[in-house]
N, CA, C and O atoms as a GROMACS GRO file, in nm:
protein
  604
    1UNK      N    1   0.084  -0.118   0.000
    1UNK     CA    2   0.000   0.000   0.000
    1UNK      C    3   0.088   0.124   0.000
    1UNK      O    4   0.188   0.128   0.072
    2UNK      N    5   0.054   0.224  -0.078
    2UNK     CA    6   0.140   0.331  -0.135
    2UNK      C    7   0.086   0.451   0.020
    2UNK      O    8  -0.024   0.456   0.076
    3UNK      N    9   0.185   0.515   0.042
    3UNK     CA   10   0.168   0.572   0.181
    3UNK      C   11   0.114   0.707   0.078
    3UNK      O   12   0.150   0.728  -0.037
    4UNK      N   13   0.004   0.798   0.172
    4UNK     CA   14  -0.108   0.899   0.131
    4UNK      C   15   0.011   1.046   0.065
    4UNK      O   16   0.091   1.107   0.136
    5UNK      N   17  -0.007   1.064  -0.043
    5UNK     CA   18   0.066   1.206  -0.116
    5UNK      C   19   0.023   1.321  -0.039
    5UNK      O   20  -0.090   1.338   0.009
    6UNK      N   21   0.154   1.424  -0.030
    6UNK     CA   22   0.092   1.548   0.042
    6UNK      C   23   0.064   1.607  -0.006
    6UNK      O   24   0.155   1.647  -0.080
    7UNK      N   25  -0.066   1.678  -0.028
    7UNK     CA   26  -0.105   1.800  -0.081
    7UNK      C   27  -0.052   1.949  -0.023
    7UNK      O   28  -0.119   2.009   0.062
    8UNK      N   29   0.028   1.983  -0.057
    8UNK     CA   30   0.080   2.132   0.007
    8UNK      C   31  -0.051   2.243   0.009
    8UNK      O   32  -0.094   2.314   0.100
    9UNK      N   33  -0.090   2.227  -0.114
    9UNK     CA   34  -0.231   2.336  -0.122
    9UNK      C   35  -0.321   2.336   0.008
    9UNK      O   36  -0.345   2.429   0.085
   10UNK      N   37  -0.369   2.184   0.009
   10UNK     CA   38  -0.430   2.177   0.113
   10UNK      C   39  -0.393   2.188   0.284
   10UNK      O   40  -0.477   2.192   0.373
   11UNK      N   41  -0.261   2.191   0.299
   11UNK     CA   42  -0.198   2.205   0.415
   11UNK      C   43  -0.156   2.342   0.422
   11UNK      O   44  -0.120   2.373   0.535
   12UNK      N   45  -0.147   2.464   0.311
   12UNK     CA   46  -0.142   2.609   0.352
   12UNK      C   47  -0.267   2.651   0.380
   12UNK      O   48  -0.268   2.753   0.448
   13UNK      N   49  -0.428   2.585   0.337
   13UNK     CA   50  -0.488   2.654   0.320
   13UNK      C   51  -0.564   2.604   0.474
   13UNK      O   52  -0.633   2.691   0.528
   14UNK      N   53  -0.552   2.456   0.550
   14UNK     CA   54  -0.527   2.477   0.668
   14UNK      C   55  -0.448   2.578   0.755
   14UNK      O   56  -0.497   2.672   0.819
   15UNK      N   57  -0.358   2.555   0.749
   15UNK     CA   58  -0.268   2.634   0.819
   15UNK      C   59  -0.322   2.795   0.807
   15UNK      O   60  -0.377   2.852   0.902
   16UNK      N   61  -0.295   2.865   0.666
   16UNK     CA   62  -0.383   3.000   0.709
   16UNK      C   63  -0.504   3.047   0.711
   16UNK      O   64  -0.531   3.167   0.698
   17UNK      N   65  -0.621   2.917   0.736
   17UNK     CA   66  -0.733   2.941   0.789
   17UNK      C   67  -0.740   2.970   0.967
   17UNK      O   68  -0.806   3.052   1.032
   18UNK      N   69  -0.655   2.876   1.004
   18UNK     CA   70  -0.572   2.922   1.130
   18UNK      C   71  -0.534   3.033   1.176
   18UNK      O   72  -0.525   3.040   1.299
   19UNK      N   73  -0.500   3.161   1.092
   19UNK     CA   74  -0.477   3.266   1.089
   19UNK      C   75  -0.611   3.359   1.125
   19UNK      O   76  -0.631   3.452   1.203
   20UNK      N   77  -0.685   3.294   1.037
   20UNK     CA   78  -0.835   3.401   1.005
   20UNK      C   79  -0.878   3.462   1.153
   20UNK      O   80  -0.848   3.405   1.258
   21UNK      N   81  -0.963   3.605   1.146
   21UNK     CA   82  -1.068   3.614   1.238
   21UNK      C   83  -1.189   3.544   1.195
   21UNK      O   84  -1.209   3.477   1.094
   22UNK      N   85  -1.299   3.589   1.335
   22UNK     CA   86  -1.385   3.551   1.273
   22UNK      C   87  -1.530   3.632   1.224
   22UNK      O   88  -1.585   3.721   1.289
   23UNK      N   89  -1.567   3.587   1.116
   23UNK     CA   90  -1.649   3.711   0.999
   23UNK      C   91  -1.546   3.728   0.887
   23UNK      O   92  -1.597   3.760   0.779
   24UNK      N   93  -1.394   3.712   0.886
   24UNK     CA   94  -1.305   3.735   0.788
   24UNK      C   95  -1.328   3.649   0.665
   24UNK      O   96  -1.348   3.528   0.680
   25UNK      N   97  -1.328   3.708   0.531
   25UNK     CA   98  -1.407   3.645   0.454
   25UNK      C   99  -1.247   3.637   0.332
   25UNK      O  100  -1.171   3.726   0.294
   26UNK      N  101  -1.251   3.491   0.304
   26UNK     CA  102  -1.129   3.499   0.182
   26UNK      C  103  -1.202   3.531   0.060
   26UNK      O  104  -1.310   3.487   0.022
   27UNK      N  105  -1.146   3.592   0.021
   27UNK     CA  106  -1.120   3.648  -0.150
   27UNK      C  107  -1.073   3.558  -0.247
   27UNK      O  108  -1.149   3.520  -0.336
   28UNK      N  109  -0.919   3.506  -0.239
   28UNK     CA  110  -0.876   3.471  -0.349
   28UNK      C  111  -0.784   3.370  -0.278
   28UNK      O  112  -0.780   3.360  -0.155
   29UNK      N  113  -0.689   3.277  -0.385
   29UNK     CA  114  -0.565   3.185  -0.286
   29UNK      C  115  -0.535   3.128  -0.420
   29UNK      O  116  -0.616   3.077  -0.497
   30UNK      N  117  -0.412   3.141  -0.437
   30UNK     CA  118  -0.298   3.138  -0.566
   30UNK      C  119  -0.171   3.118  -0.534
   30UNK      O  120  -0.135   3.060  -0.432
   31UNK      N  121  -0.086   3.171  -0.630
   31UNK     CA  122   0.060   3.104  -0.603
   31UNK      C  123   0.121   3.273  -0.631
   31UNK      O  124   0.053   3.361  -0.684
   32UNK      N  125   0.222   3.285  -0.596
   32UNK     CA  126   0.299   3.374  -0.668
   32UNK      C  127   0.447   3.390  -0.634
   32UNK      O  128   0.482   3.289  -0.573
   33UNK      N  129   0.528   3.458  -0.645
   33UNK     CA  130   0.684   3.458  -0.594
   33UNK      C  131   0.728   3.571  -0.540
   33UNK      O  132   0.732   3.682  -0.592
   34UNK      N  133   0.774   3.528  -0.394
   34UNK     CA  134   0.816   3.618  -0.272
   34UNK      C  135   0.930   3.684  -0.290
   34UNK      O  136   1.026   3.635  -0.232
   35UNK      N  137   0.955   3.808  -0.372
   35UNK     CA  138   1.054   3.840  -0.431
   35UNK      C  139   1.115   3.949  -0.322
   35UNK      O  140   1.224   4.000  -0.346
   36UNK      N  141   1.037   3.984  -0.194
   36UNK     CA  142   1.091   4.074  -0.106
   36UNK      C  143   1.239   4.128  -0.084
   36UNK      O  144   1.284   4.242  -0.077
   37UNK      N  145   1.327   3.942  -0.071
   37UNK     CA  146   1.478   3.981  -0.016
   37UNK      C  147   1.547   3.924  -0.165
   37UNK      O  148   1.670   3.914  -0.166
   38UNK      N  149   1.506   3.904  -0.233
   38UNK     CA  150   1.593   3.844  -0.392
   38UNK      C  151   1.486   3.793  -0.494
   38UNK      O  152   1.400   3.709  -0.471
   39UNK      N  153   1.512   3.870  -0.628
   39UNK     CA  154   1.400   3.861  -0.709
   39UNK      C  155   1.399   3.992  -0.823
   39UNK      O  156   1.459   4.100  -0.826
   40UNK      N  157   1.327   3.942  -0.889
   40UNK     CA  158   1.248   4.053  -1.002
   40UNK      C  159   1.120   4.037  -1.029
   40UNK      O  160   1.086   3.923  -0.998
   41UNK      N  161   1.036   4.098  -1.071
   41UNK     CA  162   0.965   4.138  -1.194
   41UNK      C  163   0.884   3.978  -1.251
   41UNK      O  164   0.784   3.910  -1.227
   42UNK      N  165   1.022   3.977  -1.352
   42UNK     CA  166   1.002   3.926  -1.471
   42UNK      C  167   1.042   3.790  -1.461
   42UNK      O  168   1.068   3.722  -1.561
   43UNK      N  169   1.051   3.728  -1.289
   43UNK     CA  170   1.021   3.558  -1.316
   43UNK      C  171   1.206   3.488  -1.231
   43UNK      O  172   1.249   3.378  -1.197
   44UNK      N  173   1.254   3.621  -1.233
   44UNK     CA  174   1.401   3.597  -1.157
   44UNK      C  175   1.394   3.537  -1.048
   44UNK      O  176   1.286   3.574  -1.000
   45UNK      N  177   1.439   3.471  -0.983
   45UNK     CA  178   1.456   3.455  -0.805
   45UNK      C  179   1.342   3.458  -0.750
   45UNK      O  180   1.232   3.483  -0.801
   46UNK      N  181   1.378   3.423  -0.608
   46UNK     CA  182   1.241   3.471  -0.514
   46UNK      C  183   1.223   3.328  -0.483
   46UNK      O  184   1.290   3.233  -0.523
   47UNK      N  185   1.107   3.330  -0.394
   47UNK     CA  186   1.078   3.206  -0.336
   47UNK      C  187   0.909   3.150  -0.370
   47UNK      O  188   0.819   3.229  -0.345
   48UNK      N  189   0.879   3.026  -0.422
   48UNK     CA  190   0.746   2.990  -0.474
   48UNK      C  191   0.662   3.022  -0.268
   48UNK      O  192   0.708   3.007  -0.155
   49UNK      N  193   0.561   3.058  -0.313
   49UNK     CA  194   0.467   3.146  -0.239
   49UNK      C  195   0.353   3.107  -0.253
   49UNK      O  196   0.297   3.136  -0.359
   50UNK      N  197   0.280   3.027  -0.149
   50UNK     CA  198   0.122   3.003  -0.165
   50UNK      C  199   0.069   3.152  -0.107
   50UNK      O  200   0.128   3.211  -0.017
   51UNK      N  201  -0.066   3.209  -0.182
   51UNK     CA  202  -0.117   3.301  -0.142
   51UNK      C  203  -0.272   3.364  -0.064
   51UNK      O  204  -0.352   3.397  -0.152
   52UNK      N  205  -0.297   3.373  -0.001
   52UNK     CA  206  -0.465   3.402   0.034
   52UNK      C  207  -0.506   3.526   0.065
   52UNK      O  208  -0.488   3.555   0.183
   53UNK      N  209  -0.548   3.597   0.007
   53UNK     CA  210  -0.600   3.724   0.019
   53UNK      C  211  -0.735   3.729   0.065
   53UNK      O  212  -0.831   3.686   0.001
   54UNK      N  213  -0.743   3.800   0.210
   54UNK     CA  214  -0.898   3.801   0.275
   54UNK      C  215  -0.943   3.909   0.305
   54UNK      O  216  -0.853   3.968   0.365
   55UNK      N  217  -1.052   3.986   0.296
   55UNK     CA  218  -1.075   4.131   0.307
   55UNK      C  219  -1.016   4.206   0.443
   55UNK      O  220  -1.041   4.318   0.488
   56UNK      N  221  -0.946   4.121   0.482
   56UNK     CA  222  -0.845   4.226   0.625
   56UNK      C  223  -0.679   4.139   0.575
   56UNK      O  224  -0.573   4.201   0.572
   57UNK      N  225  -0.686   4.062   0.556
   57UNK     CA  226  -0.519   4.050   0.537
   57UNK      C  227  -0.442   3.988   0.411
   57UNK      O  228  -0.506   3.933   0.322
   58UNK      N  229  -0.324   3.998   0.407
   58UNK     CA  230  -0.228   3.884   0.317
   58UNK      C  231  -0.200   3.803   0.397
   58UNK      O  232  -0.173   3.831   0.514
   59UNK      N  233  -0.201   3.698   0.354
   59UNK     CA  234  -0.152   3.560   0.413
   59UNK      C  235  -0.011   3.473   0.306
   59UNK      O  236  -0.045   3.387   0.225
   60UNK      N  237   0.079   3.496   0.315
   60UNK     CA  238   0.182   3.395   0.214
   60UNK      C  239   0.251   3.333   0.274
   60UNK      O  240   0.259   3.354   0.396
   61UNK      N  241   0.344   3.212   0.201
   61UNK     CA  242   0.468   3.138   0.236
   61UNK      C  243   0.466   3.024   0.157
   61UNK      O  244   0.392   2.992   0.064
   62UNK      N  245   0.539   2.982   0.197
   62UNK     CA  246   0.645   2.862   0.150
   62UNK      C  247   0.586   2.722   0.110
   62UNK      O  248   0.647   2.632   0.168
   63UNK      N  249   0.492   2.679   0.032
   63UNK     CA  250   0.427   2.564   0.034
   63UNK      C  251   0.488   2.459   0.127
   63UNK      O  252   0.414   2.424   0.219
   64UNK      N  253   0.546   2.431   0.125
   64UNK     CA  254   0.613   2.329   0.165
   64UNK      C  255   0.692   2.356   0.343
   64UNK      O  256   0.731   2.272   0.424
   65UNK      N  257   0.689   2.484   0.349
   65UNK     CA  258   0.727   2.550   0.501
   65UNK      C  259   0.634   2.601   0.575
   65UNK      O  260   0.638   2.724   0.575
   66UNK      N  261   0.546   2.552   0.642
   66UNK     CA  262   0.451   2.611   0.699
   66UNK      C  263   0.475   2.716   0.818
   66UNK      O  264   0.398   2.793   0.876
   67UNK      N  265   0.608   2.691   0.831
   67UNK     CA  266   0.656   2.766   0.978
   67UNK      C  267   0.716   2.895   0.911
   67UNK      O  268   0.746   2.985   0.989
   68UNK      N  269   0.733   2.914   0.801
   68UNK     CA  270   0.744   3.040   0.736
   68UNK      C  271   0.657   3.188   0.683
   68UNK      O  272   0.690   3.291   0.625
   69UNK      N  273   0.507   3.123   0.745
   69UNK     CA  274   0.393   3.160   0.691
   69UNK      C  275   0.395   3.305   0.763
   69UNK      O  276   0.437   3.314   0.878
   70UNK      N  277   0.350   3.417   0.693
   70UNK     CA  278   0.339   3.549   0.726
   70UNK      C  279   0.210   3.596   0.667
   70UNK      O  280   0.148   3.577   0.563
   71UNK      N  281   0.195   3.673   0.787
   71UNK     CA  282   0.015   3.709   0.804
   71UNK      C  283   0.012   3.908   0.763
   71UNK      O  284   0.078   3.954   0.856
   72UNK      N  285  -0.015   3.981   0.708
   72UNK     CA  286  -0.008   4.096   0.697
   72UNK      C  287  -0.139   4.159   0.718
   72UNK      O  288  -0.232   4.114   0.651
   73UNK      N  289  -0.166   4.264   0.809
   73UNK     CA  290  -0.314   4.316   0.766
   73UNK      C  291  -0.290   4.413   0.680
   73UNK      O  292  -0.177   4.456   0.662
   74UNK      N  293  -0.407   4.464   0.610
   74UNK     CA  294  -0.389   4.533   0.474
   74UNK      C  295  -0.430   4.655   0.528
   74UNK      O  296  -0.418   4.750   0.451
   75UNK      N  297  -0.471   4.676   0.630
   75UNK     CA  298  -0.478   4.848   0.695
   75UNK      C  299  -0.314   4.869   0.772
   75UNK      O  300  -0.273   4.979   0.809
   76UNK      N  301  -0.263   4.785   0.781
   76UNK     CA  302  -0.096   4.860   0.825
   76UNK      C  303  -0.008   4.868   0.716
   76UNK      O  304   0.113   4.871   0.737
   77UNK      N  305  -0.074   4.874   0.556
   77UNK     CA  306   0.004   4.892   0.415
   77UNK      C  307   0.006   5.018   0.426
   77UNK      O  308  -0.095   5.062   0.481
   78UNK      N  309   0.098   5.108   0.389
   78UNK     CA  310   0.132   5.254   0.371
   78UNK      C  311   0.099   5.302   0.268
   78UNK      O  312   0.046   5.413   0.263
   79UNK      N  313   0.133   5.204   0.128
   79UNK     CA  314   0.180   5.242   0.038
   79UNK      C  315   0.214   5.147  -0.050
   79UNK      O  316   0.275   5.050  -0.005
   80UNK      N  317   0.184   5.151  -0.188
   80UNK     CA  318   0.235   5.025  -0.262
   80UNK      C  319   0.251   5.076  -0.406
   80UNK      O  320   0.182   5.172  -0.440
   81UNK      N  321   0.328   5.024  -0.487
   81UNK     CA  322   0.343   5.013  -0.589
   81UNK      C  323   0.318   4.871  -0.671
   81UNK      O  324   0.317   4.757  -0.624
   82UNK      N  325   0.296   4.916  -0.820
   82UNK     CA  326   0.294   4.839  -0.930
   82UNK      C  327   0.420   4.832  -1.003
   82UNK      O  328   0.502   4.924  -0.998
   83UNK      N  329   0.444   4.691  -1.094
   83UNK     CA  330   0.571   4.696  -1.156
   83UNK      C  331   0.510   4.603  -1.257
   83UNK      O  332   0.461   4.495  -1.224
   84UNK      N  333   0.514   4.647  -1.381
   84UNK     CA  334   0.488   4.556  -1.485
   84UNK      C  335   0.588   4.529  -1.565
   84UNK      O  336   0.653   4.631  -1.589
   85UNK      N  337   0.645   4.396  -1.638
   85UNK     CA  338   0.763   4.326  -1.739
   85UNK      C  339   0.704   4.265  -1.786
   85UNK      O  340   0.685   4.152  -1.742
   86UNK      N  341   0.645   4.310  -1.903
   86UNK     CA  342   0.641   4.240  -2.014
   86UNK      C  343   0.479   4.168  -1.994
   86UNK      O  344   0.390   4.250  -2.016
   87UNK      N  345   0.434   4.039  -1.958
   87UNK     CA  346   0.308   3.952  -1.906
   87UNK      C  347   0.348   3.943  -1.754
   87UNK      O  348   0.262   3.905  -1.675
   88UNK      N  349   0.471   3.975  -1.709
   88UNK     CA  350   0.483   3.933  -1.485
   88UNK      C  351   0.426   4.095  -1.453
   88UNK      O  352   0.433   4.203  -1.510
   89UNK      N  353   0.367   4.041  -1.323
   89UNK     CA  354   0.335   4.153  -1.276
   89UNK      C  355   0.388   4.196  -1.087
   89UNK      O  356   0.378   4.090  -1.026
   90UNK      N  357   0.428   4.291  -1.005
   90UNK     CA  358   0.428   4.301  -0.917
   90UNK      C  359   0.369   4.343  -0.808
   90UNK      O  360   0.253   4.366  -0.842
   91UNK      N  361   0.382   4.365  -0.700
   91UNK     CA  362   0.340   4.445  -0.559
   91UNK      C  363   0.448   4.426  -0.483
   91UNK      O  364   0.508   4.331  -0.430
   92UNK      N  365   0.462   4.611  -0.497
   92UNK     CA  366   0.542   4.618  -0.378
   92UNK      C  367   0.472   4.716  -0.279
   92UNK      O  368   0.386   4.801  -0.299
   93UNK      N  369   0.537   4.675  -0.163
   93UNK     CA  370   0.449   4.684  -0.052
   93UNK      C  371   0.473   4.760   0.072
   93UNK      O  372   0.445   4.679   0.161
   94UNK      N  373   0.516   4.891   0.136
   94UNK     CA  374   0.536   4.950   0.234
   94UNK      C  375   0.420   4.899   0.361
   94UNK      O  376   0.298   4.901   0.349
   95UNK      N  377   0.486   4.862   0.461
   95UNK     CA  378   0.376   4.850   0.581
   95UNK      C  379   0.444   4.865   0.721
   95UNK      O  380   0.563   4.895   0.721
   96UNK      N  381   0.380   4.848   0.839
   96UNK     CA  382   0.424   4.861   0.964
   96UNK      C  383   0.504   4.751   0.960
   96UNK      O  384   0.492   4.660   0.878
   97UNK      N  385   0.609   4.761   1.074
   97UNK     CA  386   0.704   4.648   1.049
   97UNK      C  387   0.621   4.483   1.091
   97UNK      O  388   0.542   4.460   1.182
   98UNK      N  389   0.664   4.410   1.011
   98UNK     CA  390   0.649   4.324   1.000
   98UNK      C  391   0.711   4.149   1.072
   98UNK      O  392   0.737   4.064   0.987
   99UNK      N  393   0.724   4.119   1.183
   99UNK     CA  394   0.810   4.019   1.254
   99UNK      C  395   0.800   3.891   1.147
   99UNK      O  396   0.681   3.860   1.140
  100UNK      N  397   0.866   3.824   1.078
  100UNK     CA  398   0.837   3.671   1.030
  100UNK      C  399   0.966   3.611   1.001
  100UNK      O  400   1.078   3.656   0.976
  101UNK      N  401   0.917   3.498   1.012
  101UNK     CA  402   1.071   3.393   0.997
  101UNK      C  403   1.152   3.379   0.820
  101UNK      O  404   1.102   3.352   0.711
  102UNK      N  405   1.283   3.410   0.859
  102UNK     CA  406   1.339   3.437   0.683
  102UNK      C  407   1.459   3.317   0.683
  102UNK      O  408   1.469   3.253   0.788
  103UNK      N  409   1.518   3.295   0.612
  103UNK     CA  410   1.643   3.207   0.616
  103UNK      C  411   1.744   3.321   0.573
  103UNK      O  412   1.703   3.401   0.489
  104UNK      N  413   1.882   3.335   0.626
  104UNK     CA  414   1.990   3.406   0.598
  104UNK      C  415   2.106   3.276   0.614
  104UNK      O  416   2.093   3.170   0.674
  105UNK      N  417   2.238   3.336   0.526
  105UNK     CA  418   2.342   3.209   0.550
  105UNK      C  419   2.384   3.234   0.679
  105UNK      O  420   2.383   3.335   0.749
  106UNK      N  421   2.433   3.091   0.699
  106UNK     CA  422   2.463   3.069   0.844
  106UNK      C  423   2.622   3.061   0.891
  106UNK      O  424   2.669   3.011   0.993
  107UNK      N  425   2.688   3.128   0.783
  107UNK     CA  426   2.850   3.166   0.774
  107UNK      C  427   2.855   3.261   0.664
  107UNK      O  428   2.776   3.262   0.569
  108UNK      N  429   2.956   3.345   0.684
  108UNK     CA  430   3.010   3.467   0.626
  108UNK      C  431   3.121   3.456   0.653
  108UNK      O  432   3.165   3.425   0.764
  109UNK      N  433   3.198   3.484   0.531
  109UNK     CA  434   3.350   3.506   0.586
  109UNK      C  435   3.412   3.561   0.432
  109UNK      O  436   3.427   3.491   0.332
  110UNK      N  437   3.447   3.732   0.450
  110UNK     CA  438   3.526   3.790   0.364
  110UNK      C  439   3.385   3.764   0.223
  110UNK      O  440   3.271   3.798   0.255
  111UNK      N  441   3.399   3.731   0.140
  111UNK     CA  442   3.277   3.681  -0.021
  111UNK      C  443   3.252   3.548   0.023
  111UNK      O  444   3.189   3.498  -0.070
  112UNK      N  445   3.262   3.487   0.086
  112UNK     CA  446   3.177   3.352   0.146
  112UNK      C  447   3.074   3.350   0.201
  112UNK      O  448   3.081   3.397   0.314
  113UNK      N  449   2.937   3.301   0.161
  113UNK     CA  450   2.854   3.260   0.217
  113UNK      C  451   2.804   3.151   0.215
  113UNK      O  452   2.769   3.107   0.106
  114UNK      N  453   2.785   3.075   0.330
  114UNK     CA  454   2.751   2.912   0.319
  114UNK      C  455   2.626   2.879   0.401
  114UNK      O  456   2.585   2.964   0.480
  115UNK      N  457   2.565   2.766   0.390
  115UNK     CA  458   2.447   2.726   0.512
  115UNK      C  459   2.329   2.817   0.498
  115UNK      O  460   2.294   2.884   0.401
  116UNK      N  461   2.274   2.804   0.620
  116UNK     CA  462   2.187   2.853   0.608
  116UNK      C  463   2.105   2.822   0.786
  116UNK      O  464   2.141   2.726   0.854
  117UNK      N  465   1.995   2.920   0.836
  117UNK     CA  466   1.986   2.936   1.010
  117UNK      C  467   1.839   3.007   0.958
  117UNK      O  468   1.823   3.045   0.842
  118UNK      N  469   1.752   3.017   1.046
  118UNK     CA  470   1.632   3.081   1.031
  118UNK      C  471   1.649   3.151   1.148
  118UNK      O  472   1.689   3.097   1.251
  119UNK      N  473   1.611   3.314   1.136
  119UNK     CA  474   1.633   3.394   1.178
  119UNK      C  475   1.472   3.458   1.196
  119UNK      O  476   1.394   3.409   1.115
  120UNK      N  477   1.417   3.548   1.282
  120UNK     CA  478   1.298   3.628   1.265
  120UNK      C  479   1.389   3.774   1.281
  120UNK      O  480   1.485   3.818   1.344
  121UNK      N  481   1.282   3.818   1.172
  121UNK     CA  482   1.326   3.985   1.107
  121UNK      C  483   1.218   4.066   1.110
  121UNK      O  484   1.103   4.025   1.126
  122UNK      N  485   1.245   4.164   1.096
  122UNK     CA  486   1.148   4.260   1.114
  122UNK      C  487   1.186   4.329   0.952
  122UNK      O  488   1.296   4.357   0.903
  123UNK      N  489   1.019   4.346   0.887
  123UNK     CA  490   1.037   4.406   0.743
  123UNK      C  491   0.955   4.479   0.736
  123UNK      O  492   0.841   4.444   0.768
  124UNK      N  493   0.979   4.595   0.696
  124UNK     CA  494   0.894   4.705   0.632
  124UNK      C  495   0.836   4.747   0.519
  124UNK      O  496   0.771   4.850   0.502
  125UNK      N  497   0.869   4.640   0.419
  125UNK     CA  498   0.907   4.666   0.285
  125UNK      C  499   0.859   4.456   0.212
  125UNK      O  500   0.937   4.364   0.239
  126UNK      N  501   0.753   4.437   0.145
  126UNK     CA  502   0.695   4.326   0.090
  126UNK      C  503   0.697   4.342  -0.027
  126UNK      O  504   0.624   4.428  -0.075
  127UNK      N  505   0.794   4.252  -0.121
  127UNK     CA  506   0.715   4.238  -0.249
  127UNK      C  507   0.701   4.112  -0.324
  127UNK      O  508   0.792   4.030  -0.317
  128UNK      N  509   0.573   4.083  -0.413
  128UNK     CA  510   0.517   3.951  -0.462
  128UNK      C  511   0.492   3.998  -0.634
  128UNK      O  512   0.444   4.100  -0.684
  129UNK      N  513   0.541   3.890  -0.684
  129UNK     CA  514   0.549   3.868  -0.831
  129UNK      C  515   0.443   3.768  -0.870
  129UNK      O  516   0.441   3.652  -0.827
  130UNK      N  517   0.358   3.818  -0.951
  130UNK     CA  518   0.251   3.723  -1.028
  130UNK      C  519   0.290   3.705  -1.146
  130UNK      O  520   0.373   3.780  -1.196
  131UNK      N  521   0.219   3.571  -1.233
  131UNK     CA  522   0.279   3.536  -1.347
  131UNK      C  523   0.173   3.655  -1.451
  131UNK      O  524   0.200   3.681  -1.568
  132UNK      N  525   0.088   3.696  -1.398
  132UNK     CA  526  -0.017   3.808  -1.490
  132UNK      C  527  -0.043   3.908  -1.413
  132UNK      O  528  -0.012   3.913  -1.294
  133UNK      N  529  -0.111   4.008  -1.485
  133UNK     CA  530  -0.170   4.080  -1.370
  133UNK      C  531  -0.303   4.062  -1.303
  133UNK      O  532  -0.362   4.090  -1.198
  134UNK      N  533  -0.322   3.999  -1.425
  134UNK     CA  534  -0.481   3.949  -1.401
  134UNK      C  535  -0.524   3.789  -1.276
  134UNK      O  536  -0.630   3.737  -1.240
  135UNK      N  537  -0.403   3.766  -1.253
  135UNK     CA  538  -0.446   3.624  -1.147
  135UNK      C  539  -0.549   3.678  -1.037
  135UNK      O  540  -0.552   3.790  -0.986
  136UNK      N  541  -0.623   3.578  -1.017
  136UNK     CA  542  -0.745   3.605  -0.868
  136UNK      C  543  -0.646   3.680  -0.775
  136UNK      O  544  -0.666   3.791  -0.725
  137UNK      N  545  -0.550   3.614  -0.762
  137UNK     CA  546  -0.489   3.672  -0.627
  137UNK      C  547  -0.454   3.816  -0.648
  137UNK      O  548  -0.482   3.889  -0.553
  138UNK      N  549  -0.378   3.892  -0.789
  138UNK     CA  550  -0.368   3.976  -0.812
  138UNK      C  551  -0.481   4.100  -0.806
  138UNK      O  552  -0.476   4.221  -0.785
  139UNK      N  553  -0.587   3.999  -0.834
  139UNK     CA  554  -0.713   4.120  -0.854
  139UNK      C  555  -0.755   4.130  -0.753
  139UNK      O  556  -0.808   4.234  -0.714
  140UNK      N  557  -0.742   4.016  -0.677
  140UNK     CA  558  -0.839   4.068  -0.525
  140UNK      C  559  -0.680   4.172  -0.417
  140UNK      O  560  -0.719   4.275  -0.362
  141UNK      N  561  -0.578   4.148  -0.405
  141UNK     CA  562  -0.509   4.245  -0.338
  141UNK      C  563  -0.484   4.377  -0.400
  141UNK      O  564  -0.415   4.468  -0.352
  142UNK      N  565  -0.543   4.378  -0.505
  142UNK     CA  566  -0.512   4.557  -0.592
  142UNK      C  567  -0.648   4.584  -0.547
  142UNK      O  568  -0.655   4.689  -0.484
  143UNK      N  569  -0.751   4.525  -0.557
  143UNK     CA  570  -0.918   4.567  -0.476
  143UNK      C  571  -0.911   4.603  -0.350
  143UNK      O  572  -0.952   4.716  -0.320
  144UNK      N  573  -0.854   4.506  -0.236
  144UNK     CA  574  -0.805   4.562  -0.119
  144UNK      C  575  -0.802   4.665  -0.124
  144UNK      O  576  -0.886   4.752  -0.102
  145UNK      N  577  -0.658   4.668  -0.169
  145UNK     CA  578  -0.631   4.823  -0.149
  145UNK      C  579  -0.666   4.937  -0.213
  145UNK      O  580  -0.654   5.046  -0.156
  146UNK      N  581  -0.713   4.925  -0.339
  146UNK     CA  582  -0.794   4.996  -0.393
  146UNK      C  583  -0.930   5.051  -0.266
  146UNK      O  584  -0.953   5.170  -0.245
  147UNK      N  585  -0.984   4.967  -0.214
  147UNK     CA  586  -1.076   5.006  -0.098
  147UNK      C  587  -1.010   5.116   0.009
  147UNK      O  588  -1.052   5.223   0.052
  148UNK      N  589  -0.907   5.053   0.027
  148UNK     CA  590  -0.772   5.098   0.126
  148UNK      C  591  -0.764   5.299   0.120
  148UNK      O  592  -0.737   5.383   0.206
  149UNK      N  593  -0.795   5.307   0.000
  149UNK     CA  594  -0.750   5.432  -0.068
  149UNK      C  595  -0.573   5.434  -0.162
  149UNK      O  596  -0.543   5.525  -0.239
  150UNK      N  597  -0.504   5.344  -0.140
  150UNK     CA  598  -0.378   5.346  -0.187
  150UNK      C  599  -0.348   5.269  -0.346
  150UNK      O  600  -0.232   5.237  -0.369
  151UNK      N  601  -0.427   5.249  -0.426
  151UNK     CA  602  -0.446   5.254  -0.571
  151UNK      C  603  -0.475   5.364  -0.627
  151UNK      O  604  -0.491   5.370  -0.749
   0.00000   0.00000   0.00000
């Protein structure tokens, strides 16, 4: 007997239902790439990103890392920008600082960097790469904030 496949989808969308208040209503839940600390635009770098957008927050992370998961409310966004390349699309994201778990290398020495340590950081500054502009997830966090006043 073949032991049960994990569904990652279904284990983020546990996990940040976990998150929710209650009356908090989801919008949308997609994929996109966590281009915050390394990344572009146009499909470069970054980290694959399950997404859930609910009329009070962002919810993203790491399919496969659940202990990486970061919760944002969309009334502590300042400020955001758009970035379009070509068919990728972005959000970048000014907000109150932000506490969540990141990976940094876990040696430095002189141009060496090796390993790797999970660290919690504080960020002020979010940004997420969609493969369109048009994905659910895209349209429902530009609506957000569009509500927000900051579109």
């Amino acid at each position: 007997m073949k032991p049960a496949r994990r569904d990652p989808g279904k284990e983020f969308t546990a996990s940040a239902a976990a998150l929710l208040e209650e009356g908090e209503e989801s919008l949308a839940w997609g994929s996109c790439r966590d281009i915050t600390e390394r990344g572009t635009a146009d499909g470069g770098g970054g980290s694959l990103a399950q997404v859930l957008i609910t009329d009070r927050q962002l919810i993203w992370g790491p399919p496969q890392q659940l202990t990486y998961l970061a919760a944002l409310r969309l009334d502590d966004v300042d400020s955001c920008a758009e970035e379009a390349v070509k068919h990728r699309y972005a959000m970048h994201l000014v907000h109150a600082p932000l506490d969540r778990l990141h990976t940094v290398p876990a040696h430095d020495f002189l141009l060496f960097r090796w390993g790797d340590k999970d660290v919690i950081g504080s960020f002020t500054k979010t940004a997420l790469a969609f493969s369109r502009r048009d994905t659910a997830v895209a349209t429902a966090l530009r609506s957000q904030l569009s509500i927000r006043g900051l579109l």
